[in-house]
N, C-alpha and C positions, 0 to 999 in steps of 0.2 A: 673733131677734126684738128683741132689748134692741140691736144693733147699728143696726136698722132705726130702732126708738126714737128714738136718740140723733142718729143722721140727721136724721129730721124735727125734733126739737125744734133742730136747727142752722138747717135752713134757714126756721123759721118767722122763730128770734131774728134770724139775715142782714135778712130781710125787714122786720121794726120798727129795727130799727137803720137802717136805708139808707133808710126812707120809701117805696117802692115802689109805683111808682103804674103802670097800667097799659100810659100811653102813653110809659114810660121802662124798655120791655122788648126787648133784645136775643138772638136768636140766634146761635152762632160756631159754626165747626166748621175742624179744622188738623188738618192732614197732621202725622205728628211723627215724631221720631226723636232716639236719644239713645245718648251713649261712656260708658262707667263709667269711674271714677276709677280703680279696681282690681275684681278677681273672684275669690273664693275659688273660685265655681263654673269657671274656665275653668281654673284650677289642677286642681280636682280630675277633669272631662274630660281633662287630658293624664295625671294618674294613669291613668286609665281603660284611656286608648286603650295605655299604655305598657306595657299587662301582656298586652296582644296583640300577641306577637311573631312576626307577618306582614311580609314584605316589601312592600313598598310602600302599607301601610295608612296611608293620608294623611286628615288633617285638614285639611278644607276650610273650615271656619267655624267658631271656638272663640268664643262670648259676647262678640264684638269691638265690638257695637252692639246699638241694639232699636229697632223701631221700630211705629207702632198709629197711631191716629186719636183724637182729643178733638171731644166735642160739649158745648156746656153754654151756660147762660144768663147772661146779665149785665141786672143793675137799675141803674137810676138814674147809667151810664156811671162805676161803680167798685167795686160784690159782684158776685160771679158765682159760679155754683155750676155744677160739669163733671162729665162722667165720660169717662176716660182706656181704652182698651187698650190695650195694648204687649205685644210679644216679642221672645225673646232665642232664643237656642238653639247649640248646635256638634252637628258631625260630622265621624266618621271611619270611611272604609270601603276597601273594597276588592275590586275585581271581575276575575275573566277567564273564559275559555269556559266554567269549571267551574261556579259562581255566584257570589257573591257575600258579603261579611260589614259588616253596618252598626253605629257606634254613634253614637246621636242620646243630645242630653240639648236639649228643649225646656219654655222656662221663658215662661208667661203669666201677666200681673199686669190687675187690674181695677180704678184708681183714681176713686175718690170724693172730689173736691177742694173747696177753697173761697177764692177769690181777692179778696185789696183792694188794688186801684188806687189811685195816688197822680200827679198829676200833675207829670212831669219837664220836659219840655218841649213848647210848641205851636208850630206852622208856618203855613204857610197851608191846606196841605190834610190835614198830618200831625202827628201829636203821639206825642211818648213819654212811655211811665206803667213807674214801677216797680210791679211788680206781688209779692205779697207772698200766699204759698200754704199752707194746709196741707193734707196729703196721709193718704189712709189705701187700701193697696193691700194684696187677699188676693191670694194668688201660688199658681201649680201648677206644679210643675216634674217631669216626665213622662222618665225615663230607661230608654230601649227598646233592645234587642240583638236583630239580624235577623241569618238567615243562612241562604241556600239552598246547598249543596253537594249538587252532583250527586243534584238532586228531590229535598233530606235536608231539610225546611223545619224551622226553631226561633224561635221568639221568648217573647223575655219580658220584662215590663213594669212598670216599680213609681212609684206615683204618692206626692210628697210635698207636702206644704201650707205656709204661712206667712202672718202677717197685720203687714204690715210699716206702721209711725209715721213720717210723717217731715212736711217744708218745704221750700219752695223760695222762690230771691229772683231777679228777676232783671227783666228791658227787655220790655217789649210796645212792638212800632211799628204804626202805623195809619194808610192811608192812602186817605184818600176817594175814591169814584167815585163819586159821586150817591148812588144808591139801597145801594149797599151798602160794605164798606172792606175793602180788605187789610190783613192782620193778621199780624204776623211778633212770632215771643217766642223771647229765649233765657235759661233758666233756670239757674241753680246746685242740683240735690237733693240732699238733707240726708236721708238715712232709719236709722233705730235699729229694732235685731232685724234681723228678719230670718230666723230660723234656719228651717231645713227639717225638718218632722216627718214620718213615715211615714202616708200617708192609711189611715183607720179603724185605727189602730195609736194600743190606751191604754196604753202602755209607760211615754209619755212620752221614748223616745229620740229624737234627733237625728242627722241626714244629717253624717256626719264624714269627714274623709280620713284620708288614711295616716299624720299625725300626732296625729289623734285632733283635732284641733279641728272646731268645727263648721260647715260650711257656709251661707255666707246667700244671697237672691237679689241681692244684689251691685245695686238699682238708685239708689242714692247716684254722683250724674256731672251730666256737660251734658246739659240737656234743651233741643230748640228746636224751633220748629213753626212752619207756614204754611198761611196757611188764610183766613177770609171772615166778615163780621159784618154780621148785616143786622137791622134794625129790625123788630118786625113791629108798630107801629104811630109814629106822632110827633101 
């Protein structure tokens, strides 16, 4: 609740600061997708998979990308207030006539953003704005082991948590068709924490590898997105 709080007292202040008037209200919504910088988590899946010493147990997708959708609103053509999904995830498995053995580790984040435009450059139908973010994303990251041998079914399941801080800087481009604009961003994120805790676990322990340090969701990288902004009023 105090989380929820502090939300609205953002986006009331957003709103007296920018002067917000009705008919200076935007909708956007962008396709997205984004590289990490680096991945403790795709380190610690190749731990993982390494201790299953199966022939041909191949990794097919280790946290190499993420990608979700962004909806949010824009005032007065420079605040805007979004909310973000995204995911990540790897696997390694391995199948023949007999059945099969899987290991997923799937990581989902939920950003709650808040963006100031700044105008870089105008064109005739297009314009770039830096655009200047901060980010606040709860994360789940979901690591499951499946295996049927010969109608022998197993799995088991362990969910961990995270509430990760961060910013991003980076180019919004825009360009008009009448009634609505294409909208292309590519971002720099900046996120601090991180770490993963064991969901309903008051231990207080932390998701670690084999050298004892602790794992984070790793989404600190390039963020870019493509997507549409339409007025719903002038």
């Amino acid at each position: 609740m105090k989380f929820i709080r502090n939300v609205n007292w953002a986006l009331c202040l957003l709103t007296l600061v920018t002067g917000t008037k009705a008919q200076e209200l935007e909708v956007f919504a962008n396709l997205e997708g984004g590289i990490p910088f680096s991945s403790s988590l795709k380190d610690f899946h190749e731990e993982l998979a390494n201790q299953i010493t199966i022939e041909s147990f191949e990794t097919t997708d280790n946290f190499g990308y993420n990608y979700g959708f962004t909806v949010g609103f824009r005032f007065n053509q420079n605040a805007s207030v979004f909310f973000n999904n995204r995911v990540s995830g790897a696997k390694t498995s391995v199948a023949d006539f007999s059945g099969f053995i899987r290991l997923t580790n799937e990581l989902s984040g939920y950003t709650f953003g808040l963006e100031y435009e700044i105008m870089f450059r105008e064109f005739d139908k297009s314009k770039l704005n830096l655009g200047i973010k901060g980010l606040v994303t709860p994360s789940k990251l979901t690591l499951t082991s499946e295996s049927n041998i010969q109608n022998e079914v197993q799995s088991e399941s362990l969910e961990f948590n995270s509430l990760d801080f961060g910013g991003a800087l980076g180019l919004n481009y825009e360009y008009s068709l009448g009634f609505f604009t294409l909208r292309a961003h590519l971002d720099v994120n900046i996120y601090l924490g991180g770490k993963l805790t064991l969901e309903d676990d008051d231990s207080g322990g932390f998701l670690t590898d084999q050298n004892g340090d602790k794992v984070t969701t790793s989404w600190t990288g390039l963020a870019g997105g493509l997507g549409i902004l339409i007025p719903l009023s002038k």
